[in-house]
C-alpha positions as CSV (number, residue, x, y, z in Angstrom):
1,X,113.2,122.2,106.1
2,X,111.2,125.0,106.8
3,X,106.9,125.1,105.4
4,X,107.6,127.1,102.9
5,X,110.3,125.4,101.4
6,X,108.0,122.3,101.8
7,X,105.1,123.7,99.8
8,X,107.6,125.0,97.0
9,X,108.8,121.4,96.5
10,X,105.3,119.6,96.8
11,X,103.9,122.2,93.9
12,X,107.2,122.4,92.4
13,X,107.2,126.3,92.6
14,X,110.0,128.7,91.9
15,X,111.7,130.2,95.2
16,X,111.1,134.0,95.3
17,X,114.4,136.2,93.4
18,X,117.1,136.6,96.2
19,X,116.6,140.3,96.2
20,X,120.1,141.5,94.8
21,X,118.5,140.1,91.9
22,X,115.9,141.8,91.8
23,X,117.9,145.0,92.5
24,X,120.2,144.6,89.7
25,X,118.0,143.6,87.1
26,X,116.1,146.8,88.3
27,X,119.7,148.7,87.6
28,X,120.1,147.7,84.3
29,X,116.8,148.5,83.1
30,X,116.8,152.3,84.6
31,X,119.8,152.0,82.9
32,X,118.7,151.1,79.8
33,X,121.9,148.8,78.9
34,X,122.4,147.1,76.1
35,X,122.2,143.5,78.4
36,X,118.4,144.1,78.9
37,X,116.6,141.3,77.8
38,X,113.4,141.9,75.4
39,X,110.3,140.2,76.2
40,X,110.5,137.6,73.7
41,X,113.8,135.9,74.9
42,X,112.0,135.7,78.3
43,X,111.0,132.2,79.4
44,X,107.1,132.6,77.5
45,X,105.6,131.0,80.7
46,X,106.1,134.0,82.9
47,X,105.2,136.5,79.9
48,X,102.2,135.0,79.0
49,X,101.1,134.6,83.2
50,X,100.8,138.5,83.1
51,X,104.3,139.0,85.4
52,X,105.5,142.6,85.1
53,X,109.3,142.5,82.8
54,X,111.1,143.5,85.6
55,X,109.7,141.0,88.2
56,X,110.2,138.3,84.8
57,X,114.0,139.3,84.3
58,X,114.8,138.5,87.9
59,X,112.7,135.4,87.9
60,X,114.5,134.0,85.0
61,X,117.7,135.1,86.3
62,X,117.1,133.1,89.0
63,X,115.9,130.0,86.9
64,X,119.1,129.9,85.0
65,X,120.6,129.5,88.4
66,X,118.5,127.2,90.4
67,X,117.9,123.3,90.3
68,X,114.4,122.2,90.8
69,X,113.7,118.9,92.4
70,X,110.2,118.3,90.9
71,X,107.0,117.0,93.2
72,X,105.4,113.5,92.7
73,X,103.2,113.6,89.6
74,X,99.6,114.1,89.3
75,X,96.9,111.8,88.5
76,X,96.4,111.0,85.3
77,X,93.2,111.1,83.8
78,X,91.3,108.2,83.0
79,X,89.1,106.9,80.1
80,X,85.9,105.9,82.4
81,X,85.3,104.6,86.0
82,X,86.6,105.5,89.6
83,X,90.7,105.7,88.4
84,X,91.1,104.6,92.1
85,X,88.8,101.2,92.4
86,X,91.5,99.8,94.8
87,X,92.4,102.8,97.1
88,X,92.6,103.0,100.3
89,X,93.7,99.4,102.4
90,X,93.8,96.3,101.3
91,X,90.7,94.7,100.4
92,X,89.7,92.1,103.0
93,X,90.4,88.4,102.5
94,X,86.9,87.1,103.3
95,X,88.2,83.3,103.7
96,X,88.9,83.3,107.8
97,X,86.5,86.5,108.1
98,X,86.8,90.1,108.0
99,X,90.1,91.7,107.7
100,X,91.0,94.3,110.3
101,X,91.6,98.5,108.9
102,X,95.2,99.7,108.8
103,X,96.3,103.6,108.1
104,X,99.4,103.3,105.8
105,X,102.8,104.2,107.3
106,X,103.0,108.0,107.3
107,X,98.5,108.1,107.4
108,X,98.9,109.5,111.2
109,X,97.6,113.0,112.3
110,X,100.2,114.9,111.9
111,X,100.8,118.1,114.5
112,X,99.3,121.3,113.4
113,X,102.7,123.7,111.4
114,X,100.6,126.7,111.6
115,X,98.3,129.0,109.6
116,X,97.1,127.5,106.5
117,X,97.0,130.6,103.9
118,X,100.3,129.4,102.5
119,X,99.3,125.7,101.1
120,X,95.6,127.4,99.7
121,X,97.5,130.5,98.0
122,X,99.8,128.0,96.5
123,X,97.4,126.0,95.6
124,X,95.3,128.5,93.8
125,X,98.0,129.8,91.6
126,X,98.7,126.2,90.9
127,X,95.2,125.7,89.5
128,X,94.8,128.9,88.1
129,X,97.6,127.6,85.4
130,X,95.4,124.4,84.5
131,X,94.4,124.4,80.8
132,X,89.9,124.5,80.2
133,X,89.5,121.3,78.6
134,X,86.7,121.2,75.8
135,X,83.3,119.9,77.0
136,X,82.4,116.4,75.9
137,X,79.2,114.7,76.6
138,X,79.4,114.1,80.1
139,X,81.7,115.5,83.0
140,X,82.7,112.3,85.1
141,X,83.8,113.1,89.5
142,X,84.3,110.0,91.3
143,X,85.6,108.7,94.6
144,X,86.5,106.1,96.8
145,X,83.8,106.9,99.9
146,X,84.8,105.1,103.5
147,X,82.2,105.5,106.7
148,X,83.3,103.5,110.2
149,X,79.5,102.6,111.6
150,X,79.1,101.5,115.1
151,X,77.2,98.2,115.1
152,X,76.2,95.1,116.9
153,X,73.7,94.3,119.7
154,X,73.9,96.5,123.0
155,X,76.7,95.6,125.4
156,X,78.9,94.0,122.2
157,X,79.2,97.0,120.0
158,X,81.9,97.2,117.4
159,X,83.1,99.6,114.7
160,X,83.0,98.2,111.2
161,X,84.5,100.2,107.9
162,X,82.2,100.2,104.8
163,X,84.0,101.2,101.6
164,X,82.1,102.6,98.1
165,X,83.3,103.6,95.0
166,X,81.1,106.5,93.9
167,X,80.3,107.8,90.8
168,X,78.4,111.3,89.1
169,X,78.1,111.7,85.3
170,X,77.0,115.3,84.5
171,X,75.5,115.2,81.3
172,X,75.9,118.2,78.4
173,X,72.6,117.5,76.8
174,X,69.4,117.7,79.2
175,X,67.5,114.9,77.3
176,X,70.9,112.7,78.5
177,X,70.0,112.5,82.7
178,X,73.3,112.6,84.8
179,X,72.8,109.9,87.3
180,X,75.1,109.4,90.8
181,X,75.9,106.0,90.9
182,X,77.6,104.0,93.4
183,X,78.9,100.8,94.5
184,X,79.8,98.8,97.5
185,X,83.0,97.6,97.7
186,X,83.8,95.9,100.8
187,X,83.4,96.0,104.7
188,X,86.3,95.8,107.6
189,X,87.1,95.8,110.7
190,X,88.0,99.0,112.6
191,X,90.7,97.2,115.0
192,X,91.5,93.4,116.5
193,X,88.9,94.2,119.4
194,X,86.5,95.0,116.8
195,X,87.4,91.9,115.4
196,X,86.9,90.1,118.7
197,X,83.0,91.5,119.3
198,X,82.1,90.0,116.0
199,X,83.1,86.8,116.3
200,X,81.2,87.4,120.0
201,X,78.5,88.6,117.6
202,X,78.8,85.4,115.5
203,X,80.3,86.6,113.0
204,X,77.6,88.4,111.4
205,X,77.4,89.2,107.2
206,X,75.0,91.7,107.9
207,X,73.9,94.7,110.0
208,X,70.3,96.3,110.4
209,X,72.3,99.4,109.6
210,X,71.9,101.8,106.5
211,X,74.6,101.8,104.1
212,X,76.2,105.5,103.4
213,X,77.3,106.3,99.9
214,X,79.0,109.5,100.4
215,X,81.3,111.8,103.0
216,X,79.8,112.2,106.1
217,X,79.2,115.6,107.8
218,X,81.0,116.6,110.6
219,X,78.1,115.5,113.0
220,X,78.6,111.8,111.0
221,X,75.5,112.1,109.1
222,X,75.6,110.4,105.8
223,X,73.4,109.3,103.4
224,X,71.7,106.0,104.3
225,X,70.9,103.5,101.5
226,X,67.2,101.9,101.3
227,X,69.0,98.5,102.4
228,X,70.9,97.5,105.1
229,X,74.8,97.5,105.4
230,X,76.2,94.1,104.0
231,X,79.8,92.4,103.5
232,X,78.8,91.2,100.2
233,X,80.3,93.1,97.2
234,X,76.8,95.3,95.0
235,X,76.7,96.2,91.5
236,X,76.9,99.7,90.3
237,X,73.7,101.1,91.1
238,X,72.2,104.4,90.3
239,X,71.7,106.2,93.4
240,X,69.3,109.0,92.0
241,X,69.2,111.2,88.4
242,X,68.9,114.6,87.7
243,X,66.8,115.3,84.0
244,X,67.3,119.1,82.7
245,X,70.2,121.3,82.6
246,X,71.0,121.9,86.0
247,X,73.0,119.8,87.4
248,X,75.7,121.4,89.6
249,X,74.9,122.4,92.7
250,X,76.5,126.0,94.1
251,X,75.3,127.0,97.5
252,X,71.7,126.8,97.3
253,X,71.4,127.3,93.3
254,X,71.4,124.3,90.7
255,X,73.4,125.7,87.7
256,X,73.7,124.9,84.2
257,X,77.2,124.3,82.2
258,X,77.7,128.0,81.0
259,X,76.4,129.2,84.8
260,X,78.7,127.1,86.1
261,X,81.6,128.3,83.8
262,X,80.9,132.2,84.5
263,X,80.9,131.8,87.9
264,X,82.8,135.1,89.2
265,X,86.4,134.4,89.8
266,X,86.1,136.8,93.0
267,X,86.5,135.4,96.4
268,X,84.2,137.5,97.9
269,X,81.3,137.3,96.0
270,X,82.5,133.3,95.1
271,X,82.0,133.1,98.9
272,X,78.7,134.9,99.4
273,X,77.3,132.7,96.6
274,X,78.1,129.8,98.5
275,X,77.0,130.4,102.2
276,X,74.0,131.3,100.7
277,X,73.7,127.4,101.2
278,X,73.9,127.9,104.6
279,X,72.5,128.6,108.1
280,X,73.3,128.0,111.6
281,X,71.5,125.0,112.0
282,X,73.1,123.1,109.0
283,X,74.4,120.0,110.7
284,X,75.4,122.2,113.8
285,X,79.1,123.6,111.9
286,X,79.7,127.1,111.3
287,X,79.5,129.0,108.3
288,X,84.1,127.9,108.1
289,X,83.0,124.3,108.6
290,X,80.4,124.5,105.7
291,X,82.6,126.3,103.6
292,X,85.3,123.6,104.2
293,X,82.8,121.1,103.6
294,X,81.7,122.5,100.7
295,X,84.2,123.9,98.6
296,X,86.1,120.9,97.7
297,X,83.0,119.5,95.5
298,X,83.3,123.0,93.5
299,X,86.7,122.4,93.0
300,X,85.9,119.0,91.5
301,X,83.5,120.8,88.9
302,X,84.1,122.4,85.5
303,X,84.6,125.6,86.7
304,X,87.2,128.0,85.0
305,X,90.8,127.7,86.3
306,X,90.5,131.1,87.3
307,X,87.2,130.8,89.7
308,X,89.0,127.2,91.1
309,X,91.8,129.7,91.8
310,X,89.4,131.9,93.4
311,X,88.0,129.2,95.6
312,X,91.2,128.0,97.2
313,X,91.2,132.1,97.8
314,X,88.2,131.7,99.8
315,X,89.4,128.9,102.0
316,X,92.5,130.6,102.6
317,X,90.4,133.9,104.0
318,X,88.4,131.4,106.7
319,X,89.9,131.4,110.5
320,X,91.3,129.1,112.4
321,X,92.2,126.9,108.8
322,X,95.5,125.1,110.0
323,X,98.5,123.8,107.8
324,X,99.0,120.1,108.2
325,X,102.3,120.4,106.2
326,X,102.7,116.7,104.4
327,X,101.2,114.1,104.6
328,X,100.0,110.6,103.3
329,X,96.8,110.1,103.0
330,X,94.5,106.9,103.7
331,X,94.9,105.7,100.3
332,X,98.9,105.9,100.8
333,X,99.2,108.9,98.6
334,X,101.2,112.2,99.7
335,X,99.8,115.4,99.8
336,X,100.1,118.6,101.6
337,X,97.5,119.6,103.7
338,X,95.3,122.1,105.5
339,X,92.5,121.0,108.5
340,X,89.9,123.0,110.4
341,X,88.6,121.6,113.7
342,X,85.4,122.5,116.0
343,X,83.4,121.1,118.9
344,X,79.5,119.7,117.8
345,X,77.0,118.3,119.8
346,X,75.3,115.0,119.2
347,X,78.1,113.3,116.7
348,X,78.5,109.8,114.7
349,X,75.1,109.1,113.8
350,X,73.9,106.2,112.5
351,X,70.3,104.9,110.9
352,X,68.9,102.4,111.7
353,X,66.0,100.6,110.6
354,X,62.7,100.8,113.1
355,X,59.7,99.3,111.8
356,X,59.7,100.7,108.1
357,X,61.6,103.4,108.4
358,X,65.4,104.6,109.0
359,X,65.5,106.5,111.9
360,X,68.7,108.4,113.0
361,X,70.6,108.4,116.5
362,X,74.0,110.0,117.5
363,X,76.5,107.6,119.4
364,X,78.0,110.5,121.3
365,X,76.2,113.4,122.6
366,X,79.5,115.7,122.3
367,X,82.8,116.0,119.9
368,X,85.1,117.8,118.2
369,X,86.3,116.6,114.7
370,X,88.9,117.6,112.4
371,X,88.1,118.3,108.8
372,X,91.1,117.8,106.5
373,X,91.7,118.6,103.0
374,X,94.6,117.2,101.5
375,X,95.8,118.7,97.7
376,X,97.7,116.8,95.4
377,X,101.0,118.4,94.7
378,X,101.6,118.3,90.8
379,X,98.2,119.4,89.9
380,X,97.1,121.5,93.1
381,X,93.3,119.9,93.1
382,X,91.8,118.1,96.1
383,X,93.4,114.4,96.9
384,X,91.5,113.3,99.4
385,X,89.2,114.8,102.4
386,X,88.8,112.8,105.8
387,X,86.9,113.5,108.8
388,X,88.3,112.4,112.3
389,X,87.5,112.8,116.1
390,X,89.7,114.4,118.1
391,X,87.9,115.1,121.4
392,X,84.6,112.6,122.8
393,X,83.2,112.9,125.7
394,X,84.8,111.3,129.2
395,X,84.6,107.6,128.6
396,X,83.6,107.3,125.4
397,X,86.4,106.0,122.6
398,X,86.3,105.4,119.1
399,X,88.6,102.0,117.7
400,X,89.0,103.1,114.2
401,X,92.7,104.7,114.0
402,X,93.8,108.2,114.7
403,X,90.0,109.1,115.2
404,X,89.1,108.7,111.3
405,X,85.3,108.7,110.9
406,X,84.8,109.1,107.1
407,X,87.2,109.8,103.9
408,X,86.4,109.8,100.5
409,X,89.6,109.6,97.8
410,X,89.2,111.9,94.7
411,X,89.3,110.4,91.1
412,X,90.5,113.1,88.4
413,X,87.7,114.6,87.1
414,X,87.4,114.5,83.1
415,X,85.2,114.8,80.2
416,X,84.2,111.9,78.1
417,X,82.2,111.1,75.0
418,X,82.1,107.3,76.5
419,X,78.9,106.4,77.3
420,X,77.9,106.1,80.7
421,X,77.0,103.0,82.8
422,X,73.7,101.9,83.0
């Protein structure tokens, strides 16, 4: 099966008209026979998508003819909370200690099939169909967030996965506050000789470590909590809240709700507007690596379907953006999906606490990491983003699989008139 033929499947997209088709439907309307069919009797879905009578005759000759197989379905909304609290592994069994991280069959890096343009062009003109759901009271994104941290004392260090379910409830009114709120979930091992250096370690329930709460950069950075990373289970916990009207972030502007939703649905300027964000010496990436850093949270807002569209647009205009072609993804899910990989210097940080404050340090003083984006296939919107090494420096190795450094799972975002958690 050829990538093309893939991507059709996964979105569930017509084939292109064989091209006698299109030649003979062409013929009988130069002719102007009597078998010409009116716009009405065409199938409403390509009439009301704007596609020229001639390009809809062949299309729906070509419907009436073809079988499609359909892709897996999308999420489905859900009324409130992360709609994947379990993702990712199994939870560990803390009885016996820690359990030890495994990638789901099918979870491996897959070898690069090529240019990207043709997954993101899909995508955008699967999103650019999506309906524009009413606003509600608040606009609900959530994830399952995973961070590997190096820890333990100096000459026994071992690689340990935090998991957090992550929360952000944008609220309509500015009297409401739209707080990020997140959650630890649980701690494993990256691998059996991780396992090994902290029983060495004895067996330790905590590290002097700061806890991360969202996707790391490229370099590793994350967030760091104000406590210290821990095996035990937290509650929900607001992490910070915004008061006002502006609370989505675009590039270096906080808009409001209608700024948001008349955002230009051109690449170009889409694009400018967001590299305004940027400069060289953001986290050490390019301005590709920001954008494909950045993008994916727009996608997650309530933007229009037809500036979503645009942004998939912008990602497919970037260099060097590689198809993955399918894949699972660490929560066992199957996508497509598309990857951009560059060299950094000073990579996997981690903060640590010194004194009173949390200071910090990169573990490697070189890499180069692979930023992949993987894109549900019934509803075209991000599945799942993951960050992994694929080059370190001579000697140095990583234990977590495949290179994977940090991943965070996309919920479906929604509106809801629920209200929120306190």
């Amino acid at each position: 099966m050829d990538e093309l033929q893939l991507v059709r499947e996964f979105f569930n997209e017509q084939p292109p008209p064989d091209p006698d088709v299109v030649s003979a439907a062409k013929a009988r309307l130069a002719r102007g026979s009597r078998g010409r069919p009116s716009a009405r009797r065409l199938p409403r879905l390509l009439v009301r998508a704007g596609i020229p009578a001639v390009a809809a005759a062949a299309v729906a000759a070509t419907i009436i003819m073809t079988v499609v197989v359909p892709g897996p379905a999308s999420r489905p909304p859900v009324a409130g909370g992360s709609p994947r609290p379990a993702s990712g592994p199994a939870r560990p069994k803390q009885a016996g200690g820690l359990a030890v991280f495994q990638l789901p069959p099918g979870a491996a890096i897959p070898a690069s099939a090529g240019p990207g343009q043709q997954i993101l062009l899909t995508a955008a003109r699967t999103v650019a169909k999506q309906a524009q759901p009413a606003p509600e009271r608040y606009y609900v994104t959530s994830g399952i967030v995973g961070n590997f941290l190096r820890v333990g004392p100096p000459g026994n260090h071992y690689v340990v996965l935090e998991v957090v379910d992550s929360q952000y409830w944008a609220a309509r009114s500015p009297k409401a506050g739209s707080p990020q709120l997140s959650q630890a979930l649980y701690v494993q091992l990256a691998s059996p000789a991780d396992q090994a250096a902290w029983r060495a370690d004895g067996s330790p329930a905590t590290w002097n470590v700061g806890q991360d709460g969202e996707l790391a950069s490229p370099t590793g950075m994350a967030s760091g909590w104000l406590h210290p990373l821990s095996v035990a289970a937290g509650p929900l916990t607001p992490m910070n809240a915004l008061y006002g009207a502006q609370q989505f972030l675009v590039g270096d502007q906080s808009l409001t709700l209608a700024q948001l939703q008349a955002l230009p649905a051109d690449p170009a300027r889409l694009k400018q507007l967001l590299l305004a964000g940027w400069s060289p010496a953001f986290g050490g990436g390019d301005a590709t690596s920001f954008l494909f850093q950045t993008v994916p949270a727009v996608l997650e807002m309530p933007v229009t379907p037809a500036v979503r569209s645009a942004l998939y647009q912008v990602l497919a205009s970037l260099p060097g953006v590689q198809s993955l072609g399918a894949v699972t993804d660490v929560a066992g899910e199957q996508g497509v999906a598309v990857a951009y990989t560059q060299k950094y210097s000073d990579c996997g940080f981690e903060v640590q606490l010194k004194g009173r404050t949390w200071a910090p340090t990169p573990t490697f003083s070189s890499c180069s990491v692979q930023q992949v984006l993987v894109i549900g296939p019934g509803d075209g919107m991000p599945l799942a983003e993951e960050l992994r090494y694929t080059q370190l420096p001579p000697g140095q190795t990583w234990s977590a699989p495949d290179g994977l450094f940090s991943y965070e799972l996309f919920g479906t975002p929604y509106w809801t008139n629920q209200n929120r958690p306190h």
